[in-house]
C-alpha positions, 0 to 999 in steps of 0.5 A: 492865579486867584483872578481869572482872565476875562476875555471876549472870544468865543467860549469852549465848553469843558465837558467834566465826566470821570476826570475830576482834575485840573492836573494831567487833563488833556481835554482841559488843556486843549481848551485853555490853548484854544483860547477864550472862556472855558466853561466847565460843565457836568451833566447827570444823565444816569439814564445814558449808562445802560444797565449800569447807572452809578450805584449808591456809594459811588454817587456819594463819592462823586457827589463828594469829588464834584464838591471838590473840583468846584472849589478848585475851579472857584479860586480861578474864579471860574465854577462848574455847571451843574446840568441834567441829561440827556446829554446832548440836549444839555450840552445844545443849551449851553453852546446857545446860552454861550455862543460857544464854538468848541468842546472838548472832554475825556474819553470813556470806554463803556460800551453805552458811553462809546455809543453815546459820544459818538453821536454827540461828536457826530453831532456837533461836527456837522453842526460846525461846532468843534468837538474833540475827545482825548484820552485821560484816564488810560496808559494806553489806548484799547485799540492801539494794543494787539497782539501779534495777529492783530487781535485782542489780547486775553492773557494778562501776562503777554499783554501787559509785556506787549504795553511796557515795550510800546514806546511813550515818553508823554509825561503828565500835563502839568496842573493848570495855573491860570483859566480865562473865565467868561463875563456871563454864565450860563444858569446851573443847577445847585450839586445838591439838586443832583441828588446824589447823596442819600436821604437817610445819611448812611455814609458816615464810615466812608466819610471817615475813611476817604478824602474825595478829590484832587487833593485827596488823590494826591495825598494818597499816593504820598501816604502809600509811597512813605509807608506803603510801597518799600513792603508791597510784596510782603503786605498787600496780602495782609487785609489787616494792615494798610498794605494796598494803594487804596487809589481805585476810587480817585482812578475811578473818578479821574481824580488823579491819572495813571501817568501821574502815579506812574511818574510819582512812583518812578520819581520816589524810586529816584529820589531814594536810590533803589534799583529797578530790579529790586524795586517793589514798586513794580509789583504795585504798579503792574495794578496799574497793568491790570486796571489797563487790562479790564478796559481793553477786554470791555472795549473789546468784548462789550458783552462782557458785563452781562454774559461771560466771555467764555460762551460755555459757562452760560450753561452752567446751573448757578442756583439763586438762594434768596436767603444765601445770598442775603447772608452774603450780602449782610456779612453773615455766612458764618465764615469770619474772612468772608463776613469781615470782608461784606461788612467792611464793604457796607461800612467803607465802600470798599474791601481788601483785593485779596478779601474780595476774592475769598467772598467772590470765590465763597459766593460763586462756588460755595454757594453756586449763585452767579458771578453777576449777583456778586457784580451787582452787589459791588456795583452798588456798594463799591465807591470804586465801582468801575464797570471793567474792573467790577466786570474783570474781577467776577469773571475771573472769579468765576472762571468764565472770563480772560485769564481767569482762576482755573475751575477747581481753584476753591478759595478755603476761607479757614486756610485764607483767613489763617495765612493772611490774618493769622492774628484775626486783627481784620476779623475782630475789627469788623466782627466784633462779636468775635473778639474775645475768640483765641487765634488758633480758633477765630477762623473757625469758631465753630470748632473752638471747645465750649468753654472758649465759646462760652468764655467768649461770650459767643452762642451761635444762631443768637449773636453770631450764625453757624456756617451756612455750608459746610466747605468740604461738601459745598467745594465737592458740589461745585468741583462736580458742576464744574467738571460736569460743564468742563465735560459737556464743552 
C-alpha cells in the first residue's frame, strides 16, 4: 500500500529503540489495531544508558539501520521522528504536539533501560496516557524462566532444556501492509543532525561488509541458510570461511527477530526434508539459546557489566600494561591468530566467535589485564556490541562469570590457529606482511629459518613485532595466579 490512510482519531506514539522492523513488531502491531495516526519516533538520549552509550561502530550501524527503516516507513507515507533526550521530556512533546493518547514500544533489558522505562510507563499512566511495552526482541522472557527452585538459572545447558520445553506456539507477526498516518506532523530533526556517523569517515570496511536494515537481516539469513547452515558443524570454526550467521548486529539492532529466524530456519529444514536429529541447524540455532541466556543473566545479576559474578575474582591481581594492551588492541601482539582477529575487528567491526575467544583468552590470561579492558574495547568497535552478550562473553572468558571456561583453560594461540586456520587463509587476509610465510610456519613465524623469513620479506621489530610474551611462561604465570586465588576462596 503506497498511500497511507488519513484518519482523525486520536495518534498513538510508536516509540523506535532496538526494533528497527516493520515485520514481527509486536509494539507496532498494538498501535495499528488501536486505531488511528501512528506516529514513529526515535530519541537519541546516549545519556540514559548508564556507563554503556553506544560505542563508535554501533552508532555507524544504527545510523545506517535508521536510514533504512525511514525509507521503509515513507512508502507507507508515513516518516520517523528524529528527537534528542531525555527521553521522556521528548516523548511529552509529542504527545502535546499530536494530542496523542497512547504509546506503545518494545522492551529492553539493561539495567539503566529497565529503570528508565519504568518511570516513563509510571509516568504516563498516571497522566492518562496509555503506555504499554511488549517483548520484541527475546524468545522468552527473563523472568519467566527458572529453575526448579524458583531462581535464576547459571548453567547454560539446564537452562537452555528448561526454554525448549516451555510450550509457545506464538509465531512471527506477519509484516505490516498498511499504516494510517496523520494529517499534521510533529517537527523532527534531520538523522544527520544526530551525529552518529563519525567526522573522519573510517567506516569504509564496514560499508563494504554489511547491509544494515530489514532488508539487509532478511538477506542474511537466506544467504546463511543456502550456503551456510547444511555444514555448520564443520565450518562455524573455521574463521577463514563464512561459516557463521553473521546475524548478531540485525539481532542486536532489532533489525529481524529471533522468532523470525527460528521459524525461517524450521521452514528451510521442511522445505528440504531433513530430519530433526540430524539437522545441523540445531547447532546453530542453539546461538539463538545463548543469545536468550546472557539477557536472562543481565536481568538477573544487573552488576554483571562491571563486577564479575563470581565475587572472588574481584581479588584477582590483573595487572594494567598500558603498552600490552595497546598492541592488543592494535593487532600487533606478535601472535598472527590473535592480530588477525584485532585488525578484522578495526576493519569490520566484527570478528569470528571462535578468534574472539583466542584474543579474549590472550588478552585475560596472557597478559593478566582484565576482562572489563577487553569489554570496553569491543563495546566501541563491535557493530554488534550488546551489553549481555559483550558482558557473557569476558566473563566467560575470564573465568568469573556463569558457566564459565574453567581457570586453567589457556587458549594457545600457535595450536588454535594451526587447527582452525591451517592454511593461514584468515591470517594472511588480515596480516599481509605475513603472506609469503609457509603453512607449517605462519603461526608461528618467529620460528620459521632465516631464509624463509628473509625470502618472505618478513624482519621483526621493522614490518612485523616478535611475540610480546612468551606462551610457555605467560600460561605458567596466569595458571599460578589462578591457582593462587582459587586457594584463598
Amino acid at each position: 500500500m503506497s498511500e497511507g490512510q488519513v484518519l482523525k482519531a486520536a495518534p498513538s506514539i510508536l516509540w523506535f529503540r532496538q526494533d528497527l522492523r516493520l515485520s514481527d513488531n509486536p509494539a507496532l502491531d498494538a498501535a495499528i489495531k488501536r486505531g488511528g495516526p501512528v506516529i514513529p519516533v526515535f530519541i537519541w538520549a546516549p545519556g540514559e544508558e548508564g556507563r554503556w552509550p553506544a560505542g563508535a561502530a554501533s552508532r555507524w550501524w544504527l545510523h545506517q539501520s535508521l536510514k533504512s527503516l525511514d525509507k521503509s516507513l515513507r512508502d507507507f507515507d508515513s516518516r520517523l521522528i528524529f528527537r534528542k533526550g531525555p527521553s521522556i521530556s521528548a516523548l511529552e512533546e509529542i504527545i502535546k504536539e499530536t494530542g496523542a493518547t497512547a504509546l506503545f514500544w518494545n522492551r529492553r533489558y539493561e539495567p539503566s533501560i529497565i529503570s528508565r522505562d519504568q518511570k516513563i510507563k509510571e509516568g504516563f499512566k498516571s497522566a492518562g496516557i496509555v503506555a504499554e511495552s511488549f517483548n520484541g526482541s527475546l524468545l522468552h522472557e527473563p523472568w519467566e524462566v527458572k529453575n526448579k527452585a524458583g531462581n535464576p538459572f547459571q548453567v547454560f545447558t539446564p537452562f537452555w532444556k528448561h526454554c525448549l520445553n516451555l510450550n509457545d506456539s506464538s509465531s512471527p507477526l506477519p509484516r505490516t501492509k498498511s499504516l494510517a498516518v496523520s494529517e499534521h506532523w510533529p517537527w523532527s530533526f534531520q538523522l544527520d543532525e544526530l551525529q552518529l556517523e563519525p567526522e573522519i569517515d573510517w567506516a569504509q570496511g564496514m560499508r563494504d561488509a554489511w547491509i544494515p536494515g530489514e532488508t539487509g537481516a532478511a538477506a542474511q539469513v537466506d544467504t546463511f541458510l543456502q550456503k551456510g547452515v547444511m555444514d555448520y558443524s564443520g565450518t562455524r570454526n573455521l574463521p577463514g570461511r563464512p561459516g557463521t550467521s553473521r546475524l548478531s548486529p540485525h539481532l542486536h539492532f532489532g533489525e529481524i527477530s529471533p522468532r523470525q529466524i527460528w521459524q525461517e530456519a524450521k521452514k528451510f529444514a521442511e522445505r528440504n526434508a531433513i530430519a530433526e536429529k540430524t539437522w545441523q541447524g540445531w547447532q546453530f540455532l542453539t546461538e539463538l539459546g545463548w543469545r536468550e541466556f546472557s539477557h536472562h543473566l543481565l536481568y538477573h545479576f544487573p552488576q554483571m557489566p562491571e563486577r564479575p559474578l563470581r565475587p572472588d575474582f574481584e581479588r584477582f591481581p590483573w595487572h594494567l600494561d598500558e603498552s600490552r594492551l595497546r598492541a592488543w588492541t592494535k593487532g600487533q601482539t606478535g601472535y598472527p591468530l590473535v592480530d588477525a582477529g584485532m585488525r578484522e575487528l578495526w576493519a569490520k567491526g566484527w570478528m569470528h566467535n571462535r578468534v574472539r575467544m583466542v584474543v579474549g583468552s590472550f588478552l585475560v590470561k596472557h597478559l593478566l589485564i582484565s576482562w572489563t579492558e577487553g569489554a570496553r574495547w569491543f563495546w566501541d568497535t563491535l557493530v554488534d556490541a550488546d551489553l549481555a552478550q559483550n558482558t557473557l562473553g569476558w566473563q566467560w572468558i575470564a573465568g568469573c562469570g556463569a558457566d564459565a571456561a574453567p581457570y586453567f583453560r589457556i587458549f594457545n594461540p600457535v595450536s588454535q590457529g594451526e587447527k582452525f586456520d591451517p592454511q593461514g587463509d584468515y591470517v594472511r587476509c588480515w596480516v599481509p606482511e605475513l603472506r609469503g610465510i609457509p603453512d607449517v610456519w605462519i603461526h608461528q613465524p618467529w620460528n620459521a629459518p632465516e631464509e624463509i623469513l628473509e625470502h618472505a620479506g618478513v624482519t621483526f621489530g621493522k614490518n612485523y613485532p616478535k611475540p610480546i610474551v612468551d606462551h610457555a611462561k605467560a600460561r605458567a604465570a596466569a595458571l599460578s595466579a589462578f591457582a593462587q586465588l582459587k586457594q584463598n576462596i
